[in-house]
C-alpha positions in Angstrom: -89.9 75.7 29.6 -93.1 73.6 29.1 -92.4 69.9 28.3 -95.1 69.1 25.6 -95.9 66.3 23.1 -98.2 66.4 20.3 -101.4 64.1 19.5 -99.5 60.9 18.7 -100.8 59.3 15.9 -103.6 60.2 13.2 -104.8 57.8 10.4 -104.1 57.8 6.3 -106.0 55.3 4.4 -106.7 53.0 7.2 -103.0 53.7 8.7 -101.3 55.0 11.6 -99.4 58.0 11.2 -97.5 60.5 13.3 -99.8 63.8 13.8 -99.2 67.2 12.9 -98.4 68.6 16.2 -95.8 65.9 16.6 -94.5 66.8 13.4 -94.5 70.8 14.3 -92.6 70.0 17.2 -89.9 68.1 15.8 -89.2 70.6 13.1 -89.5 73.5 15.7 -86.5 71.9 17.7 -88.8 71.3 20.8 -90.1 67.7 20.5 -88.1 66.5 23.6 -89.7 62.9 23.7 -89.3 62.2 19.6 -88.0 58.8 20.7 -92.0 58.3 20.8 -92.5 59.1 17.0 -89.8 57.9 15.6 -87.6 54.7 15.3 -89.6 50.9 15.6 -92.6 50.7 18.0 -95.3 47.9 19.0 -98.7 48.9 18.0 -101.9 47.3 18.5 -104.1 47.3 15.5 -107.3 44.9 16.6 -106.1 41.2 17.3 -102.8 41.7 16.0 -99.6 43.8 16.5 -97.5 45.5 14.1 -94.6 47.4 14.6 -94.2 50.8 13.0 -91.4 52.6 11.5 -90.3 55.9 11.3 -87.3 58.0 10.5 -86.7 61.4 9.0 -85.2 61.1 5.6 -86.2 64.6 3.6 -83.9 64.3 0.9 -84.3 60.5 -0.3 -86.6 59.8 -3.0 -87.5 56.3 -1.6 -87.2 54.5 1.9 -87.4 50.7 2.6 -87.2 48.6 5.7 -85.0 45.6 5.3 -84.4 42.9 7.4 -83.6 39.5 8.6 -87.8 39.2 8.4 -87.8 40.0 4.3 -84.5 38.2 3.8 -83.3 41.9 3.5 -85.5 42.6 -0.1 -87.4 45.8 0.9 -89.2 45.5 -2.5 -92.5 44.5 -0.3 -91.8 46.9 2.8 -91.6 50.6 1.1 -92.2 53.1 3.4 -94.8 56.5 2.2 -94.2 59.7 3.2 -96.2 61.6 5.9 -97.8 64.8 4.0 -96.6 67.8 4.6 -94.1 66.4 7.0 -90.7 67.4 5.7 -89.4 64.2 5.0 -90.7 61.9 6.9 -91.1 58.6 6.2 -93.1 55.6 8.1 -94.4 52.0 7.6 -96.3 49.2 10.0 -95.1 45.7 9.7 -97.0 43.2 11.2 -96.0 40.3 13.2 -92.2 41.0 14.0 -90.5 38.8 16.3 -88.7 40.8 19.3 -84.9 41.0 18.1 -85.5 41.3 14.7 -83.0 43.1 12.5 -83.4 45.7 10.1 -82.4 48.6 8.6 -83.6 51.8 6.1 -82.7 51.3 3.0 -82.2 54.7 1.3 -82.7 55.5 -2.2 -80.9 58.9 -2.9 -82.1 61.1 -6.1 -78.8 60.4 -7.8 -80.0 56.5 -8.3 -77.7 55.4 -5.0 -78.6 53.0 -2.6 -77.7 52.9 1.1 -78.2 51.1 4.3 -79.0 52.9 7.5 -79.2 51.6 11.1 -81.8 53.4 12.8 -81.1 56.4 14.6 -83.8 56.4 17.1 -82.9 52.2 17.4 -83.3 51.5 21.1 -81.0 47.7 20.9 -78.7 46.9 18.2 -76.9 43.7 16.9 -73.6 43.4 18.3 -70.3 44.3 16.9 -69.2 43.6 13.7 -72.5 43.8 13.0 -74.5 46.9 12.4 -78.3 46.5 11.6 -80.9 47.6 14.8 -82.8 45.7 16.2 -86.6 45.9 17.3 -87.0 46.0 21.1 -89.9 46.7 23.2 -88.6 48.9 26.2 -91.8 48.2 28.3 -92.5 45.7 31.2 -89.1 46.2 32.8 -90.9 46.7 37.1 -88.6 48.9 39.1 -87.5 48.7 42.5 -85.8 52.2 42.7 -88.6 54.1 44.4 -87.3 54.6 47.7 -83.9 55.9 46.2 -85.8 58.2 43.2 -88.1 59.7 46.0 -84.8 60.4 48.1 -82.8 62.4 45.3 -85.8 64.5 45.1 -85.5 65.5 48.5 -82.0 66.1 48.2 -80.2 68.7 46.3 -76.8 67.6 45.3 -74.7 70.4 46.2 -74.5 70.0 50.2 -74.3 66.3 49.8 -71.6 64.4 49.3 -70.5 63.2 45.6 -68.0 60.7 45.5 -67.5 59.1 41.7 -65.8 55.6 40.4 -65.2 56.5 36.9 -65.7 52.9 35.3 -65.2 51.7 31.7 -67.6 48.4 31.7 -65.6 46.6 29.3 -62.1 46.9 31.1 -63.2 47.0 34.7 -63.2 43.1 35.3 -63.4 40.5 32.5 -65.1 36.9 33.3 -61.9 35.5 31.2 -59.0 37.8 30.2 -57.8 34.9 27.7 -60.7 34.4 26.2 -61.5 38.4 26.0 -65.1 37.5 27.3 -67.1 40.1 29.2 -69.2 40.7 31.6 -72.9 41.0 31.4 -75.5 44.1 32.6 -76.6 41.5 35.1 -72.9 40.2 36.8 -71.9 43.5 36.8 -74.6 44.6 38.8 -73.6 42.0 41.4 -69.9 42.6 41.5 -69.7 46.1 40.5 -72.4 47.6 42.8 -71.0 45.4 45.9 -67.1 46.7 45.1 -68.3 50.4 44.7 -70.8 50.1 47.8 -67.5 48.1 49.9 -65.2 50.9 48.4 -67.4 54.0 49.9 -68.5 55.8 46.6 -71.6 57.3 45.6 -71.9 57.2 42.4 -70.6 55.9 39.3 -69.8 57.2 36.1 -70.2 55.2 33.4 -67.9 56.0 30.0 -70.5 56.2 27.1 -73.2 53.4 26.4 -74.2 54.2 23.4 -73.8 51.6 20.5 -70.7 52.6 19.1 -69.0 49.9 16.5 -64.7 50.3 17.5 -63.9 49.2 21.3 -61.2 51.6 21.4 -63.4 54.9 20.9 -64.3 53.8 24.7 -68.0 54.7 23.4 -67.2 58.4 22.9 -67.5 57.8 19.0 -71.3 56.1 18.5 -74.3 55.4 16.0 -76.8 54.2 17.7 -77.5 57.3 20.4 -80.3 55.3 21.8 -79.3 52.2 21.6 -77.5 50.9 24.9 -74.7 48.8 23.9 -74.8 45.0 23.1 -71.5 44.3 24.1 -73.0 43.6 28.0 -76.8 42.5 27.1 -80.1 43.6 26.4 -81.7 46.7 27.1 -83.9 45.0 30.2 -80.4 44.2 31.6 -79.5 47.6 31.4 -82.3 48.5 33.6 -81.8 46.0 35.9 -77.8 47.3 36.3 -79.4 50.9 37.5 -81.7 49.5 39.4 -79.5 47.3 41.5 -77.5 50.3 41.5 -80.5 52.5 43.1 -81.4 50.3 45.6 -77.6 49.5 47.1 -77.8 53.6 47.2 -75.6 54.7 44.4 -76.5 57.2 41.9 -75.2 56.1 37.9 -74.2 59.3 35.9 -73.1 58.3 32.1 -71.1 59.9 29.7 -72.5 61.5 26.4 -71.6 62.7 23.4 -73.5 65.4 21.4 -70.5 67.5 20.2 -70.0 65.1 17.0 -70.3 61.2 15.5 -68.6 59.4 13.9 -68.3 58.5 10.0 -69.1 54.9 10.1 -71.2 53.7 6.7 -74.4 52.7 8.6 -74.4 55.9 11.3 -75.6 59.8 10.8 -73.2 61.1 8.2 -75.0 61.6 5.3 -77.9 59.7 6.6 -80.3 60.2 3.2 -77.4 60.4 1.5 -76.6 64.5 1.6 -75.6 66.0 5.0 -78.4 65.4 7.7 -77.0 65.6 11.4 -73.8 67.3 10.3 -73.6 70.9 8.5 -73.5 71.2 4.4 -70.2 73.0 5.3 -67.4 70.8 5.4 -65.3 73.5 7.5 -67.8 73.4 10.0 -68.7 69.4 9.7 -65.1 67.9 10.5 -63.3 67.3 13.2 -59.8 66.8 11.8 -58.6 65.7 15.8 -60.7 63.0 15.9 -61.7 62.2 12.6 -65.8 62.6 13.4 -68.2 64.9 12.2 -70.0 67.9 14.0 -73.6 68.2 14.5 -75.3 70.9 13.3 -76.9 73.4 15.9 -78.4 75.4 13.6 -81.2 72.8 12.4 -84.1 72.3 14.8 -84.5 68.8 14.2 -80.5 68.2 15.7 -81.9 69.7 18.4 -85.2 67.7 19.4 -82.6 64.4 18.7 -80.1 65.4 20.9 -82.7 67.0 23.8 -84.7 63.6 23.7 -82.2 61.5 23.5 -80.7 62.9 27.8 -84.3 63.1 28.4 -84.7 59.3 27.4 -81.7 58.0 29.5 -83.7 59.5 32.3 -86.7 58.8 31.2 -86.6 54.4 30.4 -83.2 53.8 32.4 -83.3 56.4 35.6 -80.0 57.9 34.5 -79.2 60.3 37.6 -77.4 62.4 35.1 -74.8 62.9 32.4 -71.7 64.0 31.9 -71.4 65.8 28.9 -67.9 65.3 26.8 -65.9 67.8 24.8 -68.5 71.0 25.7 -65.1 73.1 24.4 -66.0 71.6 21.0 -69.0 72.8 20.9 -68.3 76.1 22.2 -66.2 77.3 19.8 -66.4 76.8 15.9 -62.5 76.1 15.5 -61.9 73.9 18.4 -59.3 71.3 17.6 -58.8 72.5 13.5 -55.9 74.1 12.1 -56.1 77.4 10.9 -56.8 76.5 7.5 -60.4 75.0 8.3 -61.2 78.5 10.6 -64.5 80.0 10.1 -65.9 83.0 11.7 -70.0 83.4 12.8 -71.8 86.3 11.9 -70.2 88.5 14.3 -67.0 87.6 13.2 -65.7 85.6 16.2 -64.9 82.0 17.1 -68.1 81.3 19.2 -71.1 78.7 18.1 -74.0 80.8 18.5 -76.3 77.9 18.0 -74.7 75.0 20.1 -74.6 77.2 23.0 -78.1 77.6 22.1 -78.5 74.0 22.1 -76.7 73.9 25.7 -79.0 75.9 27.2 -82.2 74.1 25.8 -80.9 70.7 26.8 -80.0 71.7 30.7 -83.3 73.9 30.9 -85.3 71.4 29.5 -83.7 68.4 32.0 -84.3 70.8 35.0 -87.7 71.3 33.8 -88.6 67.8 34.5 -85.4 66.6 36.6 -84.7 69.1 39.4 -81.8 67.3 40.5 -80.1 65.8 38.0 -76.5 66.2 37.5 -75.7 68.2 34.8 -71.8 68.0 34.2 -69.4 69.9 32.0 -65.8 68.7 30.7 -65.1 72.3 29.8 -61.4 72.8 29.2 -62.5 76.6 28.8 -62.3 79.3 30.9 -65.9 80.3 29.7 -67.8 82.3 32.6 -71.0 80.8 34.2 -71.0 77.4 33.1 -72.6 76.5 36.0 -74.8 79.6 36.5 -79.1 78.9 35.6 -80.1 80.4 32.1 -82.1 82.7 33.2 -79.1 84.2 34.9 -77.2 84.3 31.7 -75.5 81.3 32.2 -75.2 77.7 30.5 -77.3 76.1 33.4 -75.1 73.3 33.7 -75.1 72.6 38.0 -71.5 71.1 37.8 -68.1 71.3 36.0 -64.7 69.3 35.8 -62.4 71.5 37.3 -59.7 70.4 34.5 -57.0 73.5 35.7 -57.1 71.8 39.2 -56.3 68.5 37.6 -53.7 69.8 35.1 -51.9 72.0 37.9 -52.1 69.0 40.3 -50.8 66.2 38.5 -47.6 68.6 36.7 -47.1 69.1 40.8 -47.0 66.1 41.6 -44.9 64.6 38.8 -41.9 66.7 40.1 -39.5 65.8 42.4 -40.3 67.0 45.8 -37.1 69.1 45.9 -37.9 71.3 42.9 -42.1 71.6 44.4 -41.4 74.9 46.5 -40.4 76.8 43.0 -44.0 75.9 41.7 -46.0 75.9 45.1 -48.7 78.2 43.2 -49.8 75.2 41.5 -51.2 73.7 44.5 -52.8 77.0 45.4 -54.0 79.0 42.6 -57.4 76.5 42.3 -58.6 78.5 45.4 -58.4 81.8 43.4 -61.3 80.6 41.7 -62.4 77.3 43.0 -66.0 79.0 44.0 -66.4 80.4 40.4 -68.4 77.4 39.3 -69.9 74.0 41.2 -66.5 72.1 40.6 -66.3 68.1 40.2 -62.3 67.0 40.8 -61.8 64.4 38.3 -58.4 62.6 37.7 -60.2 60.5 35.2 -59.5 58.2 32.2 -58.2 60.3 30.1 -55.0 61.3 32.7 -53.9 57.3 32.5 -53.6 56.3 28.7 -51.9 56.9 25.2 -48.6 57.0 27.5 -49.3 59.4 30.4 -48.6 56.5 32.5 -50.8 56.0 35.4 -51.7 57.9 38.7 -49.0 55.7 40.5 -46.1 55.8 37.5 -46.3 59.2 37.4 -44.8 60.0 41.0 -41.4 60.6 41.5 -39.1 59.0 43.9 -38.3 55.2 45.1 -41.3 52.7 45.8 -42.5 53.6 49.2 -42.3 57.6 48.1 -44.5 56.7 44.9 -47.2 55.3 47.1 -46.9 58.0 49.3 -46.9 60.3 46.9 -50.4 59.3 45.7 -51.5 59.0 49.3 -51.2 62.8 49.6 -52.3 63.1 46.3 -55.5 61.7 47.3 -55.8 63.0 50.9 -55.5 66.7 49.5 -58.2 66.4 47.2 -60.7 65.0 49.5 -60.0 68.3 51.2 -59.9 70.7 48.7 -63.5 71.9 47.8 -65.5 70.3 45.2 -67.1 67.3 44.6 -64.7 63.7 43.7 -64.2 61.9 40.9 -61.5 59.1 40.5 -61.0 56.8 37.6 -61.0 52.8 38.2 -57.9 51.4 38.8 -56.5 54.1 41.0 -57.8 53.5 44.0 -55.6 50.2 44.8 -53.0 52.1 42.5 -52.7 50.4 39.2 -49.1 50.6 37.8 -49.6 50.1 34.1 -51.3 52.9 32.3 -54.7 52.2 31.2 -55.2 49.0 28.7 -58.4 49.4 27.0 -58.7 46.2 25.6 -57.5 44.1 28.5 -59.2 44.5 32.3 -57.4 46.1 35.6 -54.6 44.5 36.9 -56.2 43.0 40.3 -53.5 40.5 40.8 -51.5 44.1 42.3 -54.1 43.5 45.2 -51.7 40.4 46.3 -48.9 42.7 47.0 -48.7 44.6 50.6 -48.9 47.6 48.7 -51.3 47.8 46.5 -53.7 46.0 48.5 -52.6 48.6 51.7 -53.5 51.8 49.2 -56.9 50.1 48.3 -57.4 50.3 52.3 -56.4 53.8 52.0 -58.8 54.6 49.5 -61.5 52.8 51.2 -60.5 54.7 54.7 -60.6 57.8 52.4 -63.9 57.5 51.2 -65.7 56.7 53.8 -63.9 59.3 56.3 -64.9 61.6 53.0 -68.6 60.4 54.0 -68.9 60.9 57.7 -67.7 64.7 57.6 -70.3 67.4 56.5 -67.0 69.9 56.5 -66.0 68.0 53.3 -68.9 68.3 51.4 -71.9 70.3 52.9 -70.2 74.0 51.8 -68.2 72.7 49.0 -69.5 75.7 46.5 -69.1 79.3 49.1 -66.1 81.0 50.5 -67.7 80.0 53.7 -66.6 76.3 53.2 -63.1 76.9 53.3 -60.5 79.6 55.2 -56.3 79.4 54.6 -54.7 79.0 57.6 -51.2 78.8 55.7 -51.2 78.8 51.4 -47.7 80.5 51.5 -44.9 77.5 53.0 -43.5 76.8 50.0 -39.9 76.3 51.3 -41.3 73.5 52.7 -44.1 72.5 50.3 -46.5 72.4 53.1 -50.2 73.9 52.9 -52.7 74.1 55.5 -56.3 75.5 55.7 -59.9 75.1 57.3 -62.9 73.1 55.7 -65.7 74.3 57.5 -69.2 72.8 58.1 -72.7 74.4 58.5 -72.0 74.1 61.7 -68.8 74.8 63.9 -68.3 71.5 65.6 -67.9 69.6 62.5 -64.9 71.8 61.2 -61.7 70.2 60.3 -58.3 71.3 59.6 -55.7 70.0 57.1 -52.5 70.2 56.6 -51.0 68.6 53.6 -46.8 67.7 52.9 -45.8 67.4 49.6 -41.8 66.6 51.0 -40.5 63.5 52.8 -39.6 65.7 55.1 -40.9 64.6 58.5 -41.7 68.1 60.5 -41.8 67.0 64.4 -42.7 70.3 65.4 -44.7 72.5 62.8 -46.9 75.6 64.0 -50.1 76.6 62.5 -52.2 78.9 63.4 -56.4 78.0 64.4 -59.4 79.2 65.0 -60.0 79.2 68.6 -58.6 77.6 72.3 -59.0 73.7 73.0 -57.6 70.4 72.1 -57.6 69.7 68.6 -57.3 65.5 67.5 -55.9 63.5 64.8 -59.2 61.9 63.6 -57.1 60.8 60.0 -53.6 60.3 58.7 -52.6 58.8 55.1 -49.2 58.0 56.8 -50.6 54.9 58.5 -49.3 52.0 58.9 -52.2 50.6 57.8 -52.5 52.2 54.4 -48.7 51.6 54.1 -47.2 54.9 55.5 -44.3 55.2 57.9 -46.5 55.8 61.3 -45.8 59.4 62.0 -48.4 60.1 64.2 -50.2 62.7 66.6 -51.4 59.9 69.0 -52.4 62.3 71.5 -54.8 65.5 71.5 -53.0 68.6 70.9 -53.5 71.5 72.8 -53.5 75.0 71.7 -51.6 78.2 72.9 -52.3 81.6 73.1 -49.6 82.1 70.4 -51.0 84.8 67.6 -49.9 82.9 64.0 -51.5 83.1 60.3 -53.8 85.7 61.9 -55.1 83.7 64.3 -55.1 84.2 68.3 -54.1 80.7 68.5 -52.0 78.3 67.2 -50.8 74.5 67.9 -48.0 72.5 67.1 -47.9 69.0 65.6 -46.1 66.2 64.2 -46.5 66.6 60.0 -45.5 63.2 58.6 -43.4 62.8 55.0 -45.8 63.1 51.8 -49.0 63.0 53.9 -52.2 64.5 54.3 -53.4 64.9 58.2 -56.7 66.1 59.6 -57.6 67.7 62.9 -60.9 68.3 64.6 -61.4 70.4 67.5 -62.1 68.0 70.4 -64.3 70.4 72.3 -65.6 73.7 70.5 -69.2 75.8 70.9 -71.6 74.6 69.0 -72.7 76.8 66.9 -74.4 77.1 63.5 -74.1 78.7 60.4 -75.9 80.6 58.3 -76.1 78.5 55.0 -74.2 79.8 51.7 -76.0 80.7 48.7 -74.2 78.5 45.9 -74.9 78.1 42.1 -78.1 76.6 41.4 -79.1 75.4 38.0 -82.1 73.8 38.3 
């Protein structure tokens, strides 16, 4: 799809105005840069500068621009109408101080007045208060070349992708008491150094986007490009990725286009009649969250939504999104009881236009960001998320593997004794872990509203709760797909989630704790340093069972596999405290195989059951394999073994999903 904009701005009686192909585009749903046309933008006009306003109001019969400049009296500051524009609505005012509040102030034809933050505002005032406020994105000098030219070079999908799920606002606190945050700029120095330390490659950010209630975690906003004031100004936004960029890690953030929320000042009835959201009621609500839908089926929707990823990429070098609640979106009943049910034309539950929209928005990303991450949470089983458009699928390139999660963590919750009647929960991802490009996430939403923590949800006494998580850990770093864990649970926070208080780092004075963080560290960068892990994460060639079927003893084994031989590894997970001193598995060819890792370390606070010496292999035929070894298995561990001398030989590369 071609990216185009129109001819910027023509002239009415002396004044600027947007141009008709701008206009045209906009209304056709394929203005994916409309951030330039509308909301509040510097203009030269001779000696002086003015700043010009634009929003798209169609059914009010008079728009103002109030502010802290006019003492918020838009009797002197009416805006006109663009001809023939279908509501559009613009005016210059000269001199405005950087900063500057303000606000449309919509005149409805039923003689109402309301106030509007804008919805192309790029800074707003911070919480309570809701006006925008004028901010001029320019001047901001990079220093992210080296790392921008790199990910162009590099596809994700053999590379490794490690994610710290962070909400800003409860990572770290400069004073708890006090409830004071920190800033764009000190987080960039002690978030990027703690995720660079901790062996990650990315982080996720939860939405950014101005929203006005702290505990909607940003997944309920108004201002859509306005990044929020609770941590600084826009500049210090930029200067976050950067620092991020240049320390070498990639910054994905959450977003929300499946629906808004109902504040006075946001979308819903932005001119006073349904806008952003559908006429229908039915098909506006969402009862579950008490927010309102956007409409698909109206072009406009879609060159707001479509420019708004594009301008996360575009003014903050956003390396991609994740995009929340696609399940919503797919389906027009999602979350509603049967009394709000609707049908679309063909009489079934699907949303014809948003997975319309969904294809337009990761199309039109690709088009100009080859290798952005593109991210579903899909609860769904819908086919080809992550297969291109043109091959009939949603061109997404990743998706949160939520049955592995779900599966995993009811395992794990169980007391080992009662695992080997539900070992198919630990097994049954591999049925159709290569369907899409998976991401693993235990994320935020596992460890609040009372689901208790990573750590509180393991069974058993202290030790066997650490250990517990240990494995936990160990066995997803081996399973395929790309990583995700949420903050907090890599030094294994015991309290669920508080989202209005920071983590509890004190834990990190207790042998425990600070011993699991060690783990996690260990874990990550061990993750790093072994192409098996990552560089055939999406084929059947990345991964071969040795032993899925030991579920009298709850132990699993199998083969990650590398593109080429010598970097293969083996693991062999317990989920028992069982200590096995003498457990067979079957492998790929004669040697010596070596422990190269074991989460039941001393040093990450396991018990010390160890394979301290290479392990030979015997012509013994087991799990179809001509040879077979025995080692020590430790007690709720994972263990990995590398062949210590082996051909080296390549492989020829599998074709995975590729959305770009």
């Amino acid at each position: 799809m071609t990216i185009q904009e129109g001819d910027g701005l023509k002239h009415m009686a002396g004044k600027q105005i947007p141009g008709s192909e701008d206009i045209y585009l906009f209304h056709e749903g394929t203005s994916y840069h409309s951030y330039r046309l509308f909301g509040a933008h510097a203009e030269k006009r001779g000696k002086t500068t003015a700043v010009r306003f634009t929003v798209w109001a169609p059914h009010a019969r008079e728009v103002r621009v109030v502010g802290d400049f006019n003492e918020w009296n838009g009797e002197n500051h009416r805006m006109e109408t663009v001809p023939e524009s279908g509501g559009i609505w613009t005016l210059a005012v000269p001199g405005l101080a950087e900063g500057s509040l303000y606000k449309y102030e919509i005149h409805t034809p039923d003689g109402r007045i309301i106030l509007k933050a804008d919805p192309y505002a790029v800074y707003s005032e911070l919480r309570p208060g809701t006006a925008s406020r004028f901010y001029n994105l320019d001047g901001y000098k990079w220093g992210d070349q080296n790392w921008r030219r790199q990910r162009a070079r590099k596809p994700a999908y053999d590379q490794p992708l490690n994610i710290y799920e962070v909400h800003l606002g409860t990572w770290k606190k400069k004073s708890r008491e006090e409830d004071v945050l920190l800033s764009y700029r000190e987080l960039a120095d002690e978030l990027v150094a703690y995720v660079l330390e901790m062996g990650y490659t990315h982080i996720e950010l939860l939405p950014l986007a101005e929203h006005p209630f702290d505990r909607s975690w940003g997944y309920q906003a108004t201002g859509y490009f306005s990044v929020t004031s609770r941590f600084g100004e826009p500049r210090d936004f930029m200067y976050f990725v950067d620092r991020c960029h240049q320390a070498g890690i990639g910054v994905i953030m959450d977003w929300v286009p499946g629906h808004f929320c109902k504040d006075a000042h946001g979308l819903r009835q932005f001119d006073g009649q349904p806008l952003y959201e559908p006429d229908e009621p039915n098909l506006a609500e969402k009862p579950e969250w008490g927010t309102l839908a956007f409409d698909f089926n109206k072009p406009e929707v879609h060159s707001f939504l479509v420019s708004n990823a594009m301008f996360w990429m575009d003014k903050y070098h956003i390396d991609g999104i994740r995009v929340d609640a696609v399940a919503s979106m797919l389906y027009l009943n999602f979350g509603k009881p049967q009394s709000m049910w609707v049908a679309n034309e063909h009489g079934g539950d699907e949303n014809p236009a948003a997975i319309r929209f969904l294809k337009k928005l990761n199309t039109v990303v690709f088009g100009s960001y080859p290798n952005a991450l593109m991210m579903a949470e899909d609860s769904t089983d819908w086919p080809q998320v992550t297969t291109p458009v043109d091959a009939g699928g949603l061109g997404f390139n990743y998706k949160w593997n939520m049955g592995w999660m779900n599966d995993m963590l009811n395992y794990m919750k169980m007391d080992p004794i009662h695992r080997k009647h539900h070992h198919n929960l630990i097994t049954f991802s591999f049925m159709y872990a290569f369907n899409e490009n998976f991401v693993l996430p235990l994320s935020h939403d596992e460890v609040v509203h009372g689901k208790r923590s990573i750590l509180h949800k393991m069974p058993g006494d202290y030790w066997q709760k650490f250990a517990n998580t240990r494995v936990l850990y160990g066995y997803m770093s081996g399973h395929p797909g790309k990583k995700l864990l949420f903050m907090g649970g890599e030094f294994a926070q015991f309290d669920e989630w508080k989202d209005l208080e920071d983590l509890d780092w004190f834990l990190l004075d207790y042998e425990l704790h600070g011993k699991m963080q060690a783990y996690v560290r260990a874990l990550n960068r061990f993750y790093l340093e072994q192409p098996a892990l990552w560089q055939n994460d999406h084929g059947h060639d990345g991964f071969q069972w040795i032993s899925p079927d030991d579920s009298s003893q709850s132990v699993v084994a199998f083969i990650r596999k590398g593109k080429k031989a010598k970097d293969d590894l083996i693991v062999v997970c317990n989920f028992t405290p069982v200590v096995h001193p003498d457990y067979r598995i079957g492998v790929p060819g004669p040697g010596t195989y070596a422990e190269i890792f074991n989460s039941d370390d001393e040093a990450y606070g396991g018990s010390g059951q160890a394979n301290r010496q290479p392990l030979a292999s015997e012509a013994v035929p087991l799990h179809g394999f001509d040879y077979s070894l025995s080692l020590r298995v430790p007690p709720l561990a994972a263990v990995y073994l590398k062949r210590s001398q082996v051909e080296r030989t390549s492989r020829r590369k599998g074709k995975s999903k590729d959305a770009k």
